[in-house]
PDB file of N, CA, C and O in Angstrom, chain B, residues numbered from 101:
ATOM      1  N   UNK B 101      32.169  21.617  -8.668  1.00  0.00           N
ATOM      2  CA  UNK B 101      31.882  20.852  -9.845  1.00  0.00           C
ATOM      3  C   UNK B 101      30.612  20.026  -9.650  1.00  0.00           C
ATOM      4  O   UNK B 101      29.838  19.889 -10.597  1.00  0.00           O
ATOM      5  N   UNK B 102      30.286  19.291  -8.078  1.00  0.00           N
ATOM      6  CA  UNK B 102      29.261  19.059  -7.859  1.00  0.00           C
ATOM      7  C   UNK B 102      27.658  19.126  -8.373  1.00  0.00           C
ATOM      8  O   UNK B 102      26.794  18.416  -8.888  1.00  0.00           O
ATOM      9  N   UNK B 103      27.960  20.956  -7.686  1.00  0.00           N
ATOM     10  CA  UNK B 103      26.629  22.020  -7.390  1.00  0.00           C
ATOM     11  C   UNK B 103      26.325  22.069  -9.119  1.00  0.00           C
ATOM     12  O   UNK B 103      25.197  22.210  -9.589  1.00  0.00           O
ATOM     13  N   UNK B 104      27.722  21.903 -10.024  1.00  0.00           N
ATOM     14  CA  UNK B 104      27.705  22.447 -11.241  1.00  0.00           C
ATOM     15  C   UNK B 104      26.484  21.174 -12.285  1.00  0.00           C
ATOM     16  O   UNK B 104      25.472  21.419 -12.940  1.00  0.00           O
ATOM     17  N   UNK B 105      27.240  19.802 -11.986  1.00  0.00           N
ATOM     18  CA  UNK B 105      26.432  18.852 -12.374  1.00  0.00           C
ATOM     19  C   UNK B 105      25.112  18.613 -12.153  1.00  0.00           C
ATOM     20  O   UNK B 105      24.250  18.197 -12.928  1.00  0.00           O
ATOM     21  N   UNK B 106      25.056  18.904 -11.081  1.00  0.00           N
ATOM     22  CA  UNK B 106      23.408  18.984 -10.023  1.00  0.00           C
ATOM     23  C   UNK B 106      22.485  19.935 -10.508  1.00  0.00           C
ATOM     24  O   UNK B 106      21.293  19.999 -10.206  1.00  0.00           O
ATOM     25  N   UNK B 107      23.060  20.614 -11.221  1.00  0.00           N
ATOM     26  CA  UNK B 107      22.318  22.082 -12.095  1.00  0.00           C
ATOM     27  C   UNK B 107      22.344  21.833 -13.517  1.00  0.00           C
ATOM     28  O   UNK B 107      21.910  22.629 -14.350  1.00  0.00           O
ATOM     29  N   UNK B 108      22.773  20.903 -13.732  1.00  0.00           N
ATOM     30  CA  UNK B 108      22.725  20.547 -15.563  1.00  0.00           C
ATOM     31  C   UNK B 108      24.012  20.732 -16.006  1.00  0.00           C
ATOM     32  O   UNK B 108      24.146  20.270 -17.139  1.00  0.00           O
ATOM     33  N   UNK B 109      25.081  21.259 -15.530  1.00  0.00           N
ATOM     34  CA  UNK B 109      26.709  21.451 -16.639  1.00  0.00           C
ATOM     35  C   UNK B 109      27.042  20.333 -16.483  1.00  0.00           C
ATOM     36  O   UNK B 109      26.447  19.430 -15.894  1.00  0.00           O
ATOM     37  N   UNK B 110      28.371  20.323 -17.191  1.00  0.00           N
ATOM     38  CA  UNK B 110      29.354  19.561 -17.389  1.00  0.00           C
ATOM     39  C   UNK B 110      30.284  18.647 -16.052  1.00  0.00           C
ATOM     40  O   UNK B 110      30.833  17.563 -15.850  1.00  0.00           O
ATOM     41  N   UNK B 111      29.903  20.328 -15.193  1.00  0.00           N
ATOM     42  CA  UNK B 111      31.056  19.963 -13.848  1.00  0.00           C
ATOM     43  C   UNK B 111      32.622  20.597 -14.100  1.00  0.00           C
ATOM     44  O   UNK B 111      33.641  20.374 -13.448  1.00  0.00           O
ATOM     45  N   UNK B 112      32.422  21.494 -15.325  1.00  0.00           N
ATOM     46  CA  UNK B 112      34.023  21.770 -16.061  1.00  0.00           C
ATOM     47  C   UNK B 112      33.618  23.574 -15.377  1.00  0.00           C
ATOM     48  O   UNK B 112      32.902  24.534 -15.659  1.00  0.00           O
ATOM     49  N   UNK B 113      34.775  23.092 -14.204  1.00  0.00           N
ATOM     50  CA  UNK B 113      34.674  24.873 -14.306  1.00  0.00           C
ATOM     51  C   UNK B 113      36.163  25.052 -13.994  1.00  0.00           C
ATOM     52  O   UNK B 113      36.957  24.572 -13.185  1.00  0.00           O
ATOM     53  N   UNK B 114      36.194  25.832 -14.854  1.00  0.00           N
ATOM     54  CA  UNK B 114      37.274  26.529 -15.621  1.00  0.00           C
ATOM     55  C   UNK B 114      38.345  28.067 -14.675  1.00  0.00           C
ATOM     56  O   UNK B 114      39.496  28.401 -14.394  1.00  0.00           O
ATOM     57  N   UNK B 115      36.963  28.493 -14.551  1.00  0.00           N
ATOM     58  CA  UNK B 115      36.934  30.097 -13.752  1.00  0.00           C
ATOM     59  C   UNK B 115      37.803  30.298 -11.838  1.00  0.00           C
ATOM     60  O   UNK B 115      37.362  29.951 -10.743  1.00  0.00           O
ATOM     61  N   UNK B 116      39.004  30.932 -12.188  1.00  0.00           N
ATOM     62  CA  UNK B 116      39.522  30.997 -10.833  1.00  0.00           C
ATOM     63  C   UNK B 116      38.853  31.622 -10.408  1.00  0.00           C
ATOM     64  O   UNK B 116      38.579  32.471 -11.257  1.00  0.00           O
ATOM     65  N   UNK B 117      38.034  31.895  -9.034  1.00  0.00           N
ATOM     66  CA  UNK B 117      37.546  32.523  -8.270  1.00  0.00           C
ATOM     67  C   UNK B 117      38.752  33.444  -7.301  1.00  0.00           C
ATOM     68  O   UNK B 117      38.690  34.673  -7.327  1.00  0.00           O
ATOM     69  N   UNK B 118      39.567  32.911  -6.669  1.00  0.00           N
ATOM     70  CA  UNK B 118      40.279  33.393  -5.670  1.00  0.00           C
ATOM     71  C   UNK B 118      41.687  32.960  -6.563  1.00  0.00           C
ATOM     72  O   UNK B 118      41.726  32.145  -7.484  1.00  0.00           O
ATOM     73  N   UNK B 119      42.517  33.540  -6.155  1.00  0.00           N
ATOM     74  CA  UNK B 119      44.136  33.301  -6.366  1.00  0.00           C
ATOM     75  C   UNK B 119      44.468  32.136  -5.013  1.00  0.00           C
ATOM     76  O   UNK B 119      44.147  32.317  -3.839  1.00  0.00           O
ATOM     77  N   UNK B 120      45.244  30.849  -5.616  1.00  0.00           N
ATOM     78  CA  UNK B 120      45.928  30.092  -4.760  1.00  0.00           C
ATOM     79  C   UNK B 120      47.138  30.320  -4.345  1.00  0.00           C
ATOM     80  O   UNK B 120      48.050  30.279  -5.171  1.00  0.00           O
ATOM     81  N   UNK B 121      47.404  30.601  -3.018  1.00  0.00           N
ATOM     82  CA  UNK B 121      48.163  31.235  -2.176  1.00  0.00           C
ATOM     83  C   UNK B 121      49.066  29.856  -1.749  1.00  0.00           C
ATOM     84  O   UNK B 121      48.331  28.925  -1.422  1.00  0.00           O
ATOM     85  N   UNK B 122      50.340  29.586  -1.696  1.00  0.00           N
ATOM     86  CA  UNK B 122      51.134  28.538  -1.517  1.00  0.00           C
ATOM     87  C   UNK B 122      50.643  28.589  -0.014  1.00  0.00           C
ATOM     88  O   UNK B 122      50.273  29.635   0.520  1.00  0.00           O
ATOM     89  N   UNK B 123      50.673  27.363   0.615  1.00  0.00           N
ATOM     90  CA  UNK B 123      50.961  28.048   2.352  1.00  0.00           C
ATOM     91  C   UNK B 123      52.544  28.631   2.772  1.00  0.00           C
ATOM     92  O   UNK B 123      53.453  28.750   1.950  1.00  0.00           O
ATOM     93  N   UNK B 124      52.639  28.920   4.045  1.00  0.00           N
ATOM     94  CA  UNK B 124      53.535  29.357   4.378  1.00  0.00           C
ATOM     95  C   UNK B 124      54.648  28.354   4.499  1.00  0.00           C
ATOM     96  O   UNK B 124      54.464  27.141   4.402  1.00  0.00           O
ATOM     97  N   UNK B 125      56.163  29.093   4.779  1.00  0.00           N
ATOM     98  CA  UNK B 125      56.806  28.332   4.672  1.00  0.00           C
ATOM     99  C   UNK B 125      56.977  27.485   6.504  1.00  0.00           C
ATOM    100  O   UNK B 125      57.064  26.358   6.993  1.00  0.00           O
ATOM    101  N   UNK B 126      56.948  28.741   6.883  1.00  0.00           N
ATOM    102  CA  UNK B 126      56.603  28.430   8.256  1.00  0.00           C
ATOM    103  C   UNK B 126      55.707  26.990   8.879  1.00  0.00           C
ATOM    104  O   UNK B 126      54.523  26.800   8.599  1.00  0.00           O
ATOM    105  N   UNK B 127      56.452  26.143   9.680  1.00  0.00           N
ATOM    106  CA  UNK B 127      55.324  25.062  10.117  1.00  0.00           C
ATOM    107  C   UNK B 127      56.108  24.855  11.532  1.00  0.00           C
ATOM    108  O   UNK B 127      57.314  24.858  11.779  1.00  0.00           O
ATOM    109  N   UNK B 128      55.029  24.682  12.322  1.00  0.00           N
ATOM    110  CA  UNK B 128      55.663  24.888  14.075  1.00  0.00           C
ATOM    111  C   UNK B 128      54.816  24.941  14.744  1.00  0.00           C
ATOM    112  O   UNK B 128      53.667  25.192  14.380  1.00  0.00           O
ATOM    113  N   UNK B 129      55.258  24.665  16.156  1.00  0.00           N
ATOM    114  CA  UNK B 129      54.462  24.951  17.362  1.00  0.00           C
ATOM    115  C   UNK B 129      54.618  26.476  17.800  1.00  0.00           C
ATOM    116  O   UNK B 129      55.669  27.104  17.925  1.00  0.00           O
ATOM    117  N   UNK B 130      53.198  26.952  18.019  1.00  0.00           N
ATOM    118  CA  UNK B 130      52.629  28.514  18.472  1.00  0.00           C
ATOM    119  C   UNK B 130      52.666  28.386  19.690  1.00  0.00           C
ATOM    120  O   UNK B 130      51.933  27.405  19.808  1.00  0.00           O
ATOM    121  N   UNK B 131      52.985  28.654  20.729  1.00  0.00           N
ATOM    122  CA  UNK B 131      53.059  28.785  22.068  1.00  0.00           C
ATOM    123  C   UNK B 131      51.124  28.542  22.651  1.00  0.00           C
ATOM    124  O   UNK B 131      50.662  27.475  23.054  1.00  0.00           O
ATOM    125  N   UNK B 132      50.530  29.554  22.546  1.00  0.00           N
ATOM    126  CA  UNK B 132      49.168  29.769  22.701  1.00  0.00           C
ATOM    127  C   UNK B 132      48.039  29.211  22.068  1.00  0.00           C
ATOM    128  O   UNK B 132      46.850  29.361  22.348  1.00  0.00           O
ATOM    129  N   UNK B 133      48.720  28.356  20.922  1.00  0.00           N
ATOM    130  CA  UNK B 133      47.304  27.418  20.420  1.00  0.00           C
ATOM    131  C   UNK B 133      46.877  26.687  20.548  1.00  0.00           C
ATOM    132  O   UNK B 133      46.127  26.205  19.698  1.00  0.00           O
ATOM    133  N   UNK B 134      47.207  25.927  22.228  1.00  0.00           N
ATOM    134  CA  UNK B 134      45.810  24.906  22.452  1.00  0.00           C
ATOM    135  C   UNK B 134      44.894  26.215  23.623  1.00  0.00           C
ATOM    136  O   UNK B 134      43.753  26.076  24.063  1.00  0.00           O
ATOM    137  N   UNK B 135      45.709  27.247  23.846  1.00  0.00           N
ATOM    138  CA  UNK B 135      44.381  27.914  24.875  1.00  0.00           C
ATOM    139  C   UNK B 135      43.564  28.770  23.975  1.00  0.00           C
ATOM    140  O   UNK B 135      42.605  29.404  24.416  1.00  0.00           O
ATOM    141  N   UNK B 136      43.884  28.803  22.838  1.00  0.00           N
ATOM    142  CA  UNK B 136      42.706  29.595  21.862  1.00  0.00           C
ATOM    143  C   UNK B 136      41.480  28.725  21.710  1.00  0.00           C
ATOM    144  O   UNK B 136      41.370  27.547  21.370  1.00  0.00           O
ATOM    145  N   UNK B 137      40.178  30.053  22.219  1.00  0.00           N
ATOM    146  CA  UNK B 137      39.201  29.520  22.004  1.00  0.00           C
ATOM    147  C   UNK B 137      38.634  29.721  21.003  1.00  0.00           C
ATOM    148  O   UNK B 137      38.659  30.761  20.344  1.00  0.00           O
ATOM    149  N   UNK B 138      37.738  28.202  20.654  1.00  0.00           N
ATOM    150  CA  UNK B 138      36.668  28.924  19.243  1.00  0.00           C
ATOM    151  C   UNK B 138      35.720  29.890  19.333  1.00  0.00           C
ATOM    152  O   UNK B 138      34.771  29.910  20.118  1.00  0.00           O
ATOM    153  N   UNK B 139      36.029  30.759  18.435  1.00  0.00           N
ATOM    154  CA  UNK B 139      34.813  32.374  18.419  1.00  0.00           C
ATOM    155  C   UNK B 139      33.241  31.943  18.293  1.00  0.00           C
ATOM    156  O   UNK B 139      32.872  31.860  17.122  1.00  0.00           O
ATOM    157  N   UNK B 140      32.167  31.631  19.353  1.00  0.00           N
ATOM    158  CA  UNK B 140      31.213  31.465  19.092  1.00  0.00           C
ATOM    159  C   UNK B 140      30.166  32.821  18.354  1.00  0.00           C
ATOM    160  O   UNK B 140      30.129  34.039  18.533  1.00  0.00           O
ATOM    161  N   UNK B 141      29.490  31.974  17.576  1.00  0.00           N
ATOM    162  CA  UNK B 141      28.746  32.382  16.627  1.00  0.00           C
ATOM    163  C   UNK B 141      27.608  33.301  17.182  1.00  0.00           C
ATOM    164  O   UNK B 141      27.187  32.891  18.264  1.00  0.00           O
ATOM    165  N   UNK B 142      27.133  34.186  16.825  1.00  0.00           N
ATOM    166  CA  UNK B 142      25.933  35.036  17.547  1.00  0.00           C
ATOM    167  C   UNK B 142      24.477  34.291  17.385  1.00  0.00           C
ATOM    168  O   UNK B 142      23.973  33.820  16.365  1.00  0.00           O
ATOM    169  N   UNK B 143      24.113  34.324  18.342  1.00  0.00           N
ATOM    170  CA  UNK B 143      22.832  33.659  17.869  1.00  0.00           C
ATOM    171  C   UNK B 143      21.726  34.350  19.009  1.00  0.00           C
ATOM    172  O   UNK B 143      21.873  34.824  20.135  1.00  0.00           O
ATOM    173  N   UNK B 144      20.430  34.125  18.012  1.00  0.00           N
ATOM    174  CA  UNK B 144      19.273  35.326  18.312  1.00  0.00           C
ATOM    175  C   UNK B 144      18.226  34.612  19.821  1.00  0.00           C
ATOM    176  O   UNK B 144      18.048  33.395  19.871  1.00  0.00           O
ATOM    177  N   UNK B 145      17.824  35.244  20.574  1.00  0.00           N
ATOM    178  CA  UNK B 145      17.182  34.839  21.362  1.00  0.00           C
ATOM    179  C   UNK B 145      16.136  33.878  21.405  1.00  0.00           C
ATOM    180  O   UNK B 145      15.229  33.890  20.573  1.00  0.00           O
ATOM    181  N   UNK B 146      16.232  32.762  22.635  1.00  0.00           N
ATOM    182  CA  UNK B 146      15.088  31.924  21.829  1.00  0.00           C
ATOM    183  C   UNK B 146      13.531  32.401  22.139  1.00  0.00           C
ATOM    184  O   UNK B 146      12.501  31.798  21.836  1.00  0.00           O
ATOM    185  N   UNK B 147      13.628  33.292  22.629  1.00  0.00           N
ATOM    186  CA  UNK B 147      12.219  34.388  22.959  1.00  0.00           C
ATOM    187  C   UNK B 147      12.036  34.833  21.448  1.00  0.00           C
ATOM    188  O   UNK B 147      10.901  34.731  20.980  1.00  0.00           O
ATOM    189  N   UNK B 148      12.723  35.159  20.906  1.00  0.00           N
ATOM    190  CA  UNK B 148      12.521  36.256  19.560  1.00  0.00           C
ATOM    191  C   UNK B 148      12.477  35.462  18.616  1.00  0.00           C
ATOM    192  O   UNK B 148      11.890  35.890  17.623  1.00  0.00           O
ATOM    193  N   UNK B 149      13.035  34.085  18.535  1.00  0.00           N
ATOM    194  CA  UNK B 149      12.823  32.602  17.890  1.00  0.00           C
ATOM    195  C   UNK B 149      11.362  32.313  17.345  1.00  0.00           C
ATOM    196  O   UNK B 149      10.759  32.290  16.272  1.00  0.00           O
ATOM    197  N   UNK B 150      11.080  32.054  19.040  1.00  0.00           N
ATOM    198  CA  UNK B 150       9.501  31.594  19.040  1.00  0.00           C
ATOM    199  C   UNK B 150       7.929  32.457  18.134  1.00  0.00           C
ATOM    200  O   UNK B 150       6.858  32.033  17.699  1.00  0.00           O
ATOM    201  N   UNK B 151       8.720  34.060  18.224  1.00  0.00           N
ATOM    202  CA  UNK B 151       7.715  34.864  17.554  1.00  0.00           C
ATOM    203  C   UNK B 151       8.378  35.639  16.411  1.00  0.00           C
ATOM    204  O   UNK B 151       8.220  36.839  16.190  1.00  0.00           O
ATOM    205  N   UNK B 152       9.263  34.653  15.607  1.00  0.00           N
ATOM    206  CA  UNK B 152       9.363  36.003  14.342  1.00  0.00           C
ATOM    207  C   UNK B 152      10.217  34.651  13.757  1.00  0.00           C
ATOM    208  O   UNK B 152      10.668  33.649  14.312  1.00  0.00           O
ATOM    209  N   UNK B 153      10.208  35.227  12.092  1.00  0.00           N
ATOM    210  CA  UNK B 153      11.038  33.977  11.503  1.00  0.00           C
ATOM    211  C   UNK B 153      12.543  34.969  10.850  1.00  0.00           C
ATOM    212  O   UNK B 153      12.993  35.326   9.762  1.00  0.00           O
ATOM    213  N   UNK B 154      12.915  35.097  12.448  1.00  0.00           N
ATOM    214  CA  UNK B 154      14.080  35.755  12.040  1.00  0.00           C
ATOM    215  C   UNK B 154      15.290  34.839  11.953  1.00  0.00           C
ATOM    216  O   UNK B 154      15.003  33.736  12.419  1.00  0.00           O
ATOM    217  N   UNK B 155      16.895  34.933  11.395  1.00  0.00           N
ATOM    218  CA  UNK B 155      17.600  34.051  11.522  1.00  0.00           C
ATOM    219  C   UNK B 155      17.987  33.993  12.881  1.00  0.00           C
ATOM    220  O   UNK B 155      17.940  34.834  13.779  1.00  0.00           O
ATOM    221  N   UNK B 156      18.568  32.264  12.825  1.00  0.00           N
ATOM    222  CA  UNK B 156      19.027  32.110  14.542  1.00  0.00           C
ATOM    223  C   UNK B 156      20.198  32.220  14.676  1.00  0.00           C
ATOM    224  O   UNK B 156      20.631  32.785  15.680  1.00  0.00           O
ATOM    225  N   UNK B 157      21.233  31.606  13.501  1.00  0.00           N
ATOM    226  CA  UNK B 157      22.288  31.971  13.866  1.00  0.00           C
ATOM    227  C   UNK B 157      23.069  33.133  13.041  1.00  0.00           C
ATOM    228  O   UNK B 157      23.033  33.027  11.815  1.00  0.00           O
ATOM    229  N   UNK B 158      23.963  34.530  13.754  1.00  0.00           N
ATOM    230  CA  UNK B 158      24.366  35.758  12.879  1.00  0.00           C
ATOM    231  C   UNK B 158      25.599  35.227  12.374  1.00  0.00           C
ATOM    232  O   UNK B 158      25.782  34.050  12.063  1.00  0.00           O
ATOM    233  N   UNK B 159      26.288  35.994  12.322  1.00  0.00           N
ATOM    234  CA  UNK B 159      27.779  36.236  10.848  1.00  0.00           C
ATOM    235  C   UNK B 159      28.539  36.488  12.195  1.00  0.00           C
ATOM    236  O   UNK B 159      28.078  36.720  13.313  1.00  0.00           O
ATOM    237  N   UNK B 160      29.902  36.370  11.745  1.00  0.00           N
ATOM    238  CA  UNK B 160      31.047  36.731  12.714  1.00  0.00           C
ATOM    239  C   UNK B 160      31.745  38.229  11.761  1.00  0.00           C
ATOM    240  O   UNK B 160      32.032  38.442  10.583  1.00  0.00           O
ATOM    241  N   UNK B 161      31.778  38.797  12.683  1.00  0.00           N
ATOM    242  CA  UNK B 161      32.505  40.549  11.966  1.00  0.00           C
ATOM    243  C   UNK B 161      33.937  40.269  11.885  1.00  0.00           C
ATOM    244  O   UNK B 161      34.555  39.458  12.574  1.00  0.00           O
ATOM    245  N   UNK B 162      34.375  40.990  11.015  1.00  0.00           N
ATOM    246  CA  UNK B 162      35.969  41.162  10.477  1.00  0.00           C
ATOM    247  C   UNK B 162      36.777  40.265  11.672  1.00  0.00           C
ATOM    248  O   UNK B 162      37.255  39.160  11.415  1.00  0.00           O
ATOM    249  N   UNK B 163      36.869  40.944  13.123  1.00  0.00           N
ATOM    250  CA  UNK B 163      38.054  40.637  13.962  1.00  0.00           C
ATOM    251  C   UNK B 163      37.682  39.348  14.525  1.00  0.00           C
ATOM    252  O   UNK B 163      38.432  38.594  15.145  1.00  0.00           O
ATOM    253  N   UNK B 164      36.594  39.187  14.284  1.00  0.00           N
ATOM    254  CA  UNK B 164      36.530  37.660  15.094  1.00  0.00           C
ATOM    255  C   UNK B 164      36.370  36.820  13.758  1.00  0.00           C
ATOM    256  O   UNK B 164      36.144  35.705  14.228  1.00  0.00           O
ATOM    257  N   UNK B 165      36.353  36.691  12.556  1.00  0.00           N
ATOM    258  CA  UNK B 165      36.677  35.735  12.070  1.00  0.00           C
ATOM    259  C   UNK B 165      37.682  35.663  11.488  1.00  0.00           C
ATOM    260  O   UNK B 165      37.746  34.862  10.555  1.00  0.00           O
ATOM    261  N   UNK B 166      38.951  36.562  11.871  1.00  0.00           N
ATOM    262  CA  UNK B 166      40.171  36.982  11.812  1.00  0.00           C
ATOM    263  C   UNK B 166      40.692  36.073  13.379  1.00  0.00           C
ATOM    264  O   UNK B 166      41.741  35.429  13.363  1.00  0.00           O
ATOM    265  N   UNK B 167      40.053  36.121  14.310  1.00  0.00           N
ATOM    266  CA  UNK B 167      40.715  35.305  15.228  1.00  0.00           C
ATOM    267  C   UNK B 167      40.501  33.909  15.276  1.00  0.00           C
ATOM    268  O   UNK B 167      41.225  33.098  15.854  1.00  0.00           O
ATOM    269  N   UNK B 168      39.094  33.581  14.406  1.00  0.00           N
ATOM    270  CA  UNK B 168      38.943  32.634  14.428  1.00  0.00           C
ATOM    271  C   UNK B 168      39.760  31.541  13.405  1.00  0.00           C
ATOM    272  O   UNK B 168      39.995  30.358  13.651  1.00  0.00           O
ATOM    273  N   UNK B 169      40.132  32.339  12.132  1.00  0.00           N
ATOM    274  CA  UNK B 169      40.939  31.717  11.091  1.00  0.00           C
ATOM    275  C   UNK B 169      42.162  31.797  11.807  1.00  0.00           C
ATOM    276  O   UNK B 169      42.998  31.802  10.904  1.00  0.00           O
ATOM    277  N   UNK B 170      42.915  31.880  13.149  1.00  0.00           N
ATOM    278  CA  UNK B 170      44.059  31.670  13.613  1.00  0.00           C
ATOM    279  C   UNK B 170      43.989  30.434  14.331  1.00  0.00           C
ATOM    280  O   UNK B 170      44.961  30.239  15.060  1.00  0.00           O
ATOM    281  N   UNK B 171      43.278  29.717  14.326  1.00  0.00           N
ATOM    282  CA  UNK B 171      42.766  28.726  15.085  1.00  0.00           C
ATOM    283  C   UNK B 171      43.281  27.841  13.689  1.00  0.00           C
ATOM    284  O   UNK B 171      43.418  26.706  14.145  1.00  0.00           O
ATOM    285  N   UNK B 172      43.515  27.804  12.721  1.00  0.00           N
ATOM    286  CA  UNK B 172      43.306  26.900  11.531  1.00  0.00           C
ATOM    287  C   UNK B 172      44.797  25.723  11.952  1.00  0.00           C
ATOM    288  O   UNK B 172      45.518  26.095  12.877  1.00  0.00           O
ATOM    289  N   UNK B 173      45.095  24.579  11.341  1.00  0.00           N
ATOM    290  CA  UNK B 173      45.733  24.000  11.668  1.00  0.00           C
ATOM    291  C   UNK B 173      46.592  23.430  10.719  1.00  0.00           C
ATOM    292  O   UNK B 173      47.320  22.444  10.831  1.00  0.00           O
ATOM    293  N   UNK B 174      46.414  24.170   9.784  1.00  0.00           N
ATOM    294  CA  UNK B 174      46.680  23.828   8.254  1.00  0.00           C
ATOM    295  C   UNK B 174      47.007  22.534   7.624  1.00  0.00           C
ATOM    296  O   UNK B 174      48.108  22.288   7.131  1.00  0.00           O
ATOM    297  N   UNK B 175      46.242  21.907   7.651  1.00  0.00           N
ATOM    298  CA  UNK B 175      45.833  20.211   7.587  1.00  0.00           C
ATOM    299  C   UNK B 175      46.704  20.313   5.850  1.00  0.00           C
ATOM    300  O   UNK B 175      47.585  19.489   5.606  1.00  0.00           O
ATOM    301  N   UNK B 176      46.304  21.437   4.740  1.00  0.00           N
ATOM    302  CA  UNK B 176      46.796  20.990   3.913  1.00  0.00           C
ATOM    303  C   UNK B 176      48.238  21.153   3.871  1.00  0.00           C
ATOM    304  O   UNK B 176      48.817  21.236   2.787  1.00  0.00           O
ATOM    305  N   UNK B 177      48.808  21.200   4.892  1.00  0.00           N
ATOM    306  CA  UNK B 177      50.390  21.204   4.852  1.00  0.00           C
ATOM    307  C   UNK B 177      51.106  19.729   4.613  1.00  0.00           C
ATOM    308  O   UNK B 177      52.030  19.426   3.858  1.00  0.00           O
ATOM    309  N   UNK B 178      50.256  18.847   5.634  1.00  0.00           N
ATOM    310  CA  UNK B 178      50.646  17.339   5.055  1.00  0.00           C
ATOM    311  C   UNK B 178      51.135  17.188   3.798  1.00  0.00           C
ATOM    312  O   UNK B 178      52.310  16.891   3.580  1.00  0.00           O
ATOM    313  N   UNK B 179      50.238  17.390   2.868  1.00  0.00           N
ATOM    314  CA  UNK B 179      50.616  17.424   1.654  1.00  0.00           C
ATOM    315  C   UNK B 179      51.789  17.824   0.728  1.00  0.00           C
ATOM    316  O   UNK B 179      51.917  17.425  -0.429  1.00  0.00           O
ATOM    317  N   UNK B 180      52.650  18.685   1.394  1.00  0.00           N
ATOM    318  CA  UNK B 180      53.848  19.063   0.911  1.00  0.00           C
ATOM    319  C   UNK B 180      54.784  18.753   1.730  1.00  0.00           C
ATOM    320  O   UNK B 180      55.896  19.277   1.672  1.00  0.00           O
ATOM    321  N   UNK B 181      54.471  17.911   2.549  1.00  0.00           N
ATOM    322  CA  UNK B 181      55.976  17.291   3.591  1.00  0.00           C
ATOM    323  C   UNK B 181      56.430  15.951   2.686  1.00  0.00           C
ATOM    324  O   UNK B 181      55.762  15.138   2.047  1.00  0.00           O
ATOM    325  N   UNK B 182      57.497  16.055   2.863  1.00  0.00           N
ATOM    326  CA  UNK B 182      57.952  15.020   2.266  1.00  0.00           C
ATOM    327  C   UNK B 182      58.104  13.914   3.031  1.00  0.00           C
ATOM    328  O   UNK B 182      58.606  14.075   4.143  1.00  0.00           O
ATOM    329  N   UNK B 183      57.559  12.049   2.445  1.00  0.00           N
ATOM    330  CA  UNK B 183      57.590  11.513   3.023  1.00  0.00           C
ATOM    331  C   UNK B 183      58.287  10.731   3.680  1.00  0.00           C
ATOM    332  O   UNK B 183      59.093  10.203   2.914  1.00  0.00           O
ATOM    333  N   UNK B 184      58.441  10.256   5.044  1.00  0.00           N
ATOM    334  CA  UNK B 184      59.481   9.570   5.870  1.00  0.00           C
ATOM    335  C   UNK B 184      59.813   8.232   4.761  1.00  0.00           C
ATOM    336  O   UNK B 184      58.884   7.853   4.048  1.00  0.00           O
ATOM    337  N   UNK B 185      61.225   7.523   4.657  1.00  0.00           N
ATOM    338  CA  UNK B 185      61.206   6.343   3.745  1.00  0.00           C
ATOM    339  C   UNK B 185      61.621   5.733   5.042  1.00  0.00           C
ATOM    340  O   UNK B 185      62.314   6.244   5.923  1.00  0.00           O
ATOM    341  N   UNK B 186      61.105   4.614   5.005  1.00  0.00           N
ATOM    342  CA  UNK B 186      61.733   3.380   5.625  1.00  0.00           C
ATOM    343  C   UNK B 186      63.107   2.777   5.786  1.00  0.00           C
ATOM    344  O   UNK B 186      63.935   3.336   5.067  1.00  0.00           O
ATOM    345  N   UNK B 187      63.570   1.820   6.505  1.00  0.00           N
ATOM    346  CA  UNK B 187      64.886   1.042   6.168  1.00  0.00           C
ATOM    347  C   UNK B 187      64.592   0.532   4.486  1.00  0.00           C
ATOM    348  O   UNK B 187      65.021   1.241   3.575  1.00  0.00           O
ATOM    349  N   UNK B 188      64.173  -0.170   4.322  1.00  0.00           N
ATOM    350  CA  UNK B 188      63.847  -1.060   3.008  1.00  0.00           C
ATOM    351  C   UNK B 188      63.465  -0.169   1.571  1.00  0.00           C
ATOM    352  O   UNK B 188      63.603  -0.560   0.411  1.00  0.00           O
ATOM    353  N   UNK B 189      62.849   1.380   2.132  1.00  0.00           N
ATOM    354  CA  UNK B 189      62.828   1.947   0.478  1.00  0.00           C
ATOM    355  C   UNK B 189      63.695   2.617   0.306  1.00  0.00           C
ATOM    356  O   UNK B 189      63.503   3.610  -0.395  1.00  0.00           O
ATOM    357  N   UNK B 190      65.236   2.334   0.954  1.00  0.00           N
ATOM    358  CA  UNK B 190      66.244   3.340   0.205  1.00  0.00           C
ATOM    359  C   UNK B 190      66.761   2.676  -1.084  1.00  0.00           C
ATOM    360  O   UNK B 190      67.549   3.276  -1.814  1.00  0.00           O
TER     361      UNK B 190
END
């Protein structure tokens, strides 16, 4: 809505791009996810840097940004936990 205002609209966008996917129901500890590492990014030589205005950093292919989205931590799950009440807000 930002990019949209910053360009002259309204900021009213309307248009689903992607389908919103509930998260899972699933929420837990993975055995192996603090030894997963982050998939570093390809990046071009700094020899080939210095003489060409090529890009420096590449794209990650299908399986590695498939391993890398396993790394996610799903922060927006907070959001659907329900919250702890206190002694005093029952």
């Amino acid at each position: 809505m930002a990019v949209d205002r910053f360009l002259g609209g309204m900021g009213e966008i309307d248009e689903s791009l992607a389908p919103v996917e509930p998260p899972g129901a699933w929420m837990g500890r993975e055995e192996d996810f603090p030894r997963r590492h982050r998939t570093m990014t390809p990046c071009a030589e700094k020899e080939s840097r210095l003489l060409s205005f090529q890009r420096v950093l590449g794209t990650l292919d299908e399986q590695a940004a498939v391993e890398e989205s396993r790394r996610c931590l799903q922060c927006d799950l907070r959001l659907k936990i329900t919250p702890v009440k206190f002694r005093g807000e029952y």
